[in-house]
C-alpha positions, -999 to +999 in steps of 0.1 A: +371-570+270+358-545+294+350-513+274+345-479+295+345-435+290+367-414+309+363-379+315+384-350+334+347-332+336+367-303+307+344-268+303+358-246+277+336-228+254+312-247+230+325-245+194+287-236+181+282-210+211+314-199+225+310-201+254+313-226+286+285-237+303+276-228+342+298-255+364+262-265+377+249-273+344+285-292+332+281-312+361+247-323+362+254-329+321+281-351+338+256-369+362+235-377+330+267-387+310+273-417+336+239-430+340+235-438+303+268-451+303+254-475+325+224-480+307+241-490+274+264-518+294+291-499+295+314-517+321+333-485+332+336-451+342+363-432+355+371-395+362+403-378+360+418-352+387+425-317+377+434-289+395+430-260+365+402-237+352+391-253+320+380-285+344+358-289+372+374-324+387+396-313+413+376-341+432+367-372+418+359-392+448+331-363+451+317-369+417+321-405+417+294-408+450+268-387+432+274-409+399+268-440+421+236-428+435+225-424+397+240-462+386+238-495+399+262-521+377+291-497+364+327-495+377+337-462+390+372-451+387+395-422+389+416-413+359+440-406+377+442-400+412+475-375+417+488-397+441+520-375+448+499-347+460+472-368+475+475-382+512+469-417+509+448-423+540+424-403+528+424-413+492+417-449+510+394-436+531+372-419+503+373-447+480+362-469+504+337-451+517+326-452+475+327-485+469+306-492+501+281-469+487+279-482+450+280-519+465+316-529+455+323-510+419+353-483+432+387-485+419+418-461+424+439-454+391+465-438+408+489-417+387+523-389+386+496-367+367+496-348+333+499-313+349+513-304+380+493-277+397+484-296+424+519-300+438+529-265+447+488-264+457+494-287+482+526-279+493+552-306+477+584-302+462+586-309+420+618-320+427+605-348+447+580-361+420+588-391+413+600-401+450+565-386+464+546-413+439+564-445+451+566-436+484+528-432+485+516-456+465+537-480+486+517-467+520+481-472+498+489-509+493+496-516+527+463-493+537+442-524+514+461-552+529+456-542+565+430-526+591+458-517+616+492-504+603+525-493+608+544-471+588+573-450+582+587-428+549+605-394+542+573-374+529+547-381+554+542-382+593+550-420+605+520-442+612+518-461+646+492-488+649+464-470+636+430-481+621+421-469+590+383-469+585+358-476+566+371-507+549+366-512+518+337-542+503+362-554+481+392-570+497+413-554+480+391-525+462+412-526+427+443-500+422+458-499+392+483-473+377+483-452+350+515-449+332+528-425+302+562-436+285+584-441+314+594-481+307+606-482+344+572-469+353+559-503+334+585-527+342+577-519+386+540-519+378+544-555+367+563-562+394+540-552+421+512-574+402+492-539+397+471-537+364+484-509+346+463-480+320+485-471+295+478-439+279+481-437+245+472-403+232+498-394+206+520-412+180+518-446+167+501-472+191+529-499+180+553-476+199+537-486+228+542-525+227+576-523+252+558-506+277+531-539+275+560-562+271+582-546+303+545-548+321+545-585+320+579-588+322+579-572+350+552-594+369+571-628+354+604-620+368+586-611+404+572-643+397+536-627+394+504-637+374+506-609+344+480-583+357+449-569+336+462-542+315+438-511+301+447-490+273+432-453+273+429-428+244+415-398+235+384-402+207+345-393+200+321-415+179+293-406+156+270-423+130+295-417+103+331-404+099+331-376+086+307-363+116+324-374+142+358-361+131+339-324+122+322-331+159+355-336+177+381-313+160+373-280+169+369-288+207+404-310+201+419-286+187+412-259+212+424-282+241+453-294+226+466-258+213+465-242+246+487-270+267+507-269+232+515-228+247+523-242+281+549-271+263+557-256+232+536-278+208+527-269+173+491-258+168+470-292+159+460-284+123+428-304+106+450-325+085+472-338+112+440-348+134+428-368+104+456-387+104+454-394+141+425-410+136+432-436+111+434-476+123+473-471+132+468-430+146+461-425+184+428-415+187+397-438+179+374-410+162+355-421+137+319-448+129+310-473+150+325-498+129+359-477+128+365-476+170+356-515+162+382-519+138+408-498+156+400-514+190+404-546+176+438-535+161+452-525+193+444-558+208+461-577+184+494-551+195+484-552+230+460-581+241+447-554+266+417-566+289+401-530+292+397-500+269+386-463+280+378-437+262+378-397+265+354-390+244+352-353+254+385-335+245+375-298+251+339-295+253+315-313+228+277-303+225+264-324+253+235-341+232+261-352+205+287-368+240+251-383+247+248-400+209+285-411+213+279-429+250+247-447+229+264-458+197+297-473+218+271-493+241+248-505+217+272-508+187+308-510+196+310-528+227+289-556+214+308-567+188+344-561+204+332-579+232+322-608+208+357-609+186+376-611+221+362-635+243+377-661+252+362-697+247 
């Protein structure tokens, strides 16, 4: 199993200080987030786009070519690209341009997006959500099969004949899609033959198995190979349990409180974030050995082929994010990795 860290670069105030660091100092925190990622063997890294104040990736493309620069084996991701908002000759065009400069590791996670500032942002129509992501996504695919295309749609100016350039050093640089709870979401991934993230960052994980099932079902009756499929959750790690869960909360709770204003959420309290994180809650916050147990678990639900984790919620004292990046490379990963090969 691949095993990777995502992030959406968050800076909100510190629960020990109270206050957010400088974006310069976040981001260079990021920079040194990544390269021990990569140091500990973790096989992936991905950064989600976010168009708000509490985060400072409202481009990932950006962030992922400095974080190549710094790295030399791990994948480099978004998590996700808002394809809806996004023009996808560009979002082509800057991937490619990545994944010639870290020597083949770019992917594109494209996505509908958790929030939705960057529609009216960029000038599109909330009423036209849903149409804007298929429509695009289908003019990305053709953009990695071909150098030269043609193509027409509602939302965007017609292509005639055009190169799009660079190429990409993977033919075809890896898109997969990210998808919530919408089953027709996971049934027209499958079909497609896309690998598809599944985000599981609230309720029971078994909930979830349909969405995996209509995923492959999707790709059998389209007469596809069942594509890789990722499963992404919120969670933090430290030497023991009870640390990491005092580590995480306060920075989870502050996150998850203030989009529960914007959709009308109940404040998190301590006792329901404990029981999100035992084996059969959503998040994996806990020991070594618990994200080992609870990975493990969801691969028996999911046989998933990748695993990513958020491990910073709301801000999280950077040395302690630095302790949780070493303990899931040098203690977790192993041993997953060794109870799901395949002989």
């Amino acid at each position: 199993m691949e095993l990777g860290i995502y992030t959406f670069v968050e800076n909100t105030p510190l629960a020990d200080t109270g206050e957010a660091r400088s974006p310069e100092q976040r981001l260079k925190d990021m920079l040194e987030e990544v390269e021990l990622a990569d140091q500990a063997g973790l096989d992936v890294y991905a950064i989600g786009e976010h168009h708000r104040p509490e985060y400072l990736a409202s481009s990932p493309p950006v962030l992922l070519a400095a974080a190549a620069a710094r790295t030399s084996k791990i994948r480099l991701s978004s998590a996700v690209t808002v394809l809806g908002s996004e023009d996808p000759v560009r979002v082509f065009q800057q991937f490619a341009t990545l994944d010639q400069l870290s020597g083949g590791r770019a992917e594109i996670m494209a996505g509908r997006g958790s929030f939705i500032e960057s529609f009216p942002l960029f000038g599109y129509e909330l009423n036209d959500y849903n149409e804007l992501f298929a429509e695009k996504l289908d003019l990305l695919l053709a953009l990695r099969e071909s150098e030269k295309i043609t193509w027409s749609g509602k939302h965007r100016a017609a292509i005639r004949d055009r190169g799009v350039y660079p190429r990409s050093m993977q033919n075809p640089i890896p898109v997969w899609v990210a998808v919530g709870g919408t089953p027709e979401s996971a049934y027209r991934t499958g079909r497609l033959g896309l690998p598809m993230a599944l985000a599981i960052i609230g309720g029971n994980p078994e909930q979830f198995v349909p969405m995996a099932d209509l995923h492959r079902r999707g790709a059998r009756d389209a007469g596809q190979p069942a594509p890789m499929l990722s499963i992404n959750s919120h969670g933090f790690i430290a030497e023991d349990s009870r640390q990491a869960r005092d580590d995480a909360f306060p920075a989870f709770k502050l996150t998850m409180d203030r989009i529960g204003r914007e959709r009308g959420w109940s404040p998190m309290s301590r006792d329901q974030f404990d029981a999100s994180c035992t084996l059969r809650g959503a998040n994996a916050v806990g020991s070594p050995q618990e994200i080992i147990d609870k990975i493990l678990h969801q691969h028996e639900l999911f046989g998933h082929h990748r695993f990513l984790l958020q491990l910073t919620v709301g801000s999280i004292p950077h040395k302690k994010v630095l302790k949780a990046i070493e303990l899931f490379g040098s203690k977790v990963a192993p041993e997953v990795r060794r109870e799901t090969m395949v002989s």
